[in-house]
Each structure stands twice: as structure tokens, then as C-alpha cells.
MARKOLZA-239388 format. One line per 10 residues: their letters; for each residue x, y, z of C-alpha. Coordinates in nm, 2 decimals, always signed. Layout:
% residues N
a> X,Y,Z; ...
This chain:
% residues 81
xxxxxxxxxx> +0.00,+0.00,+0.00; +0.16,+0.34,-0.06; -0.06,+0.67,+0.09; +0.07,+0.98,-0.04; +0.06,+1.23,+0.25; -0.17,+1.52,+0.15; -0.11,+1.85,+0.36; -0.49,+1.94,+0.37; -0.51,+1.53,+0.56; -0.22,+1.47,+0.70
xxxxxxxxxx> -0.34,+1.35,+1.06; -0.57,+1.09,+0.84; -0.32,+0.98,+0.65; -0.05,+0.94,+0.86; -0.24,+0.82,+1.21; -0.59,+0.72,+1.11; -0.50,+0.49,+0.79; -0.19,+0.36,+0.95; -0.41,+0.18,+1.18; -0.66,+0.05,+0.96
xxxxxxxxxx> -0.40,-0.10,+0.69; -0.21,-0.26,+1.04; -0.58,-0.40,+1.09; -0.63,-0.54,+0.80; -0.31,-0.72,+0.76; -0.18,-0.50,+0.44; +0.21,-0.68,+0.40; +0.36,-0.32,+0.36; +0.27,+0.04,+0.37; +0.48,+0.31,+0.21
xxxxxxxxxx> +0.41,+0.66,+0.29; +0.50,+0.89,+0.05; +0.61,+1.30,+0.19; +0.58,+1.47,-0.16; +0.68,+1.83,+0.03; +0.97,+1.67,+0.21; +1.08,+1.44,-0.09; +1.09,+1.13,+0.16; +0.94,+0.78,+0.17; +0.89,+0.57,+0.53
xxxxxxxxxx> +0.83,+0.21,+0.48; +0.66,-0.04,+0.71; +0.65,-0.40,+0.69; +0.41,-0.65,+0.81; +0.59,-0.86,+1.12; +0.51,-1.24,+1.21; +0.39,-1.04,+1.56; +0.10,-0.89,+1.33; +0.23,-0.57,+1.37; +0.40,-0.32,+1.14
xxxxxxxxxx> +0.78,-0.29,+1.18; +0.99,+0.05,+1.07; +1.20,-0.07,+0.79; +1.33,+0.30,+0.72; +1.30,+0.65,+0.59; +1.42,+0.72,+0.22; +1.48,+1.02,+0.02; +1.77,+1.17,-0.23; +1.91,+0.88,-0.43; +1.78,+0.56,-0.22
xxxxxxxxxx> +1.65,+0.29,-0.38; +1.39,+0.14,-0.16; +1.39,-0.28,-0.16; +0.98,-0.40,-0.16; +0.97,-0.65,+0.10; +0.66,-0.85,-0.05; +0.90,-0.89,-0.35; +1.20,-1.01,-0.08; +1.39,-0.70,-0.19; +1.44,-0.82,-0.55
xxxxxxxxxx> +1.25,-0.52,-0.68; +1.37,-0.14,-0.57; +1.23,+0.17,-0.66; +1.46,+0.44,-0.73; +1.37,+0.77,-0.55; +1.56,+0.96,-0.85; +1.28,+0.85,-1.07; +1.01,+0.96,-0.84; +1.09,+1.28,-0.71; +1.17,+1.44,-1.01
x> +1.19,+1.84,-1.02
């Protein structure tokens, strides 16, 4: 799941849908600061809870998890000005 944080719903995005997708057992949740250029990246645990996996920005390349980290996304193809 990736949100994209929205400054006009940024409580909602970042607090209120973080606990509905740990809820509903979504694998891993990206959440995506456009303003900030950044990317924070959760990860389903075996303790049904979501796990920090780490904060990205600049000229990361973030591993998907679901994917065992075979797949990245470069950031430098996202963020682009």
C-alpha cells in the first residue's frame, strides 16, 4: 500500500489509515512526503504488527519487501523536479 501524504489530511493519512491498513493485515505500507521528498516504509511482522523498515529520500532505492527486496524503486525517478 503506498498513501501519499496530503497537507490538507495529514493527521488521516498518517495516524488514522496507518491503523486500519495494520488492521487489516496490508504486507507493507509506504508513505509517501511529496513536500519533504521522503518515503517511510513499514513491513508487516510475524507479531501482526507493522515494523519501521526505514525512511528514504535523495538517491535511495527502496527494496519492496513483499518482493523479498528483489525489486527497488529508485527515488531519483520519483521525485523528479
Amino acid at each position: 500500500m503506498i498513501e501519499i501524504v496530503s497537507p490538507k489530511n495529514s493527521k488521516r493519512d498518517l495516524k488514522d489509515k496507518f491503523d486500519i491498513y495494520q488492521e487489516h493485515g496490508v504486507r507493507e505500507y509506504w508513505i509517501v512526503n511529496p513536500s519533504d521528498e521522503n518515503v517511510t516504509v513499514f513491513f508487516w511482522d510475524d507479531k501482526s504488527k507493522f515494523q519501521f523498515m526505514g525512511m528514504y529520500a535523495e538517491d535511495d532505492k527502496i527494496p519492496v519487501n513483499i518482493f523479498n527486496g528483489d525489486l527497488k524503486v529508485d527515488l531519483t525517478e520519483v521525485f523528479t523536479s
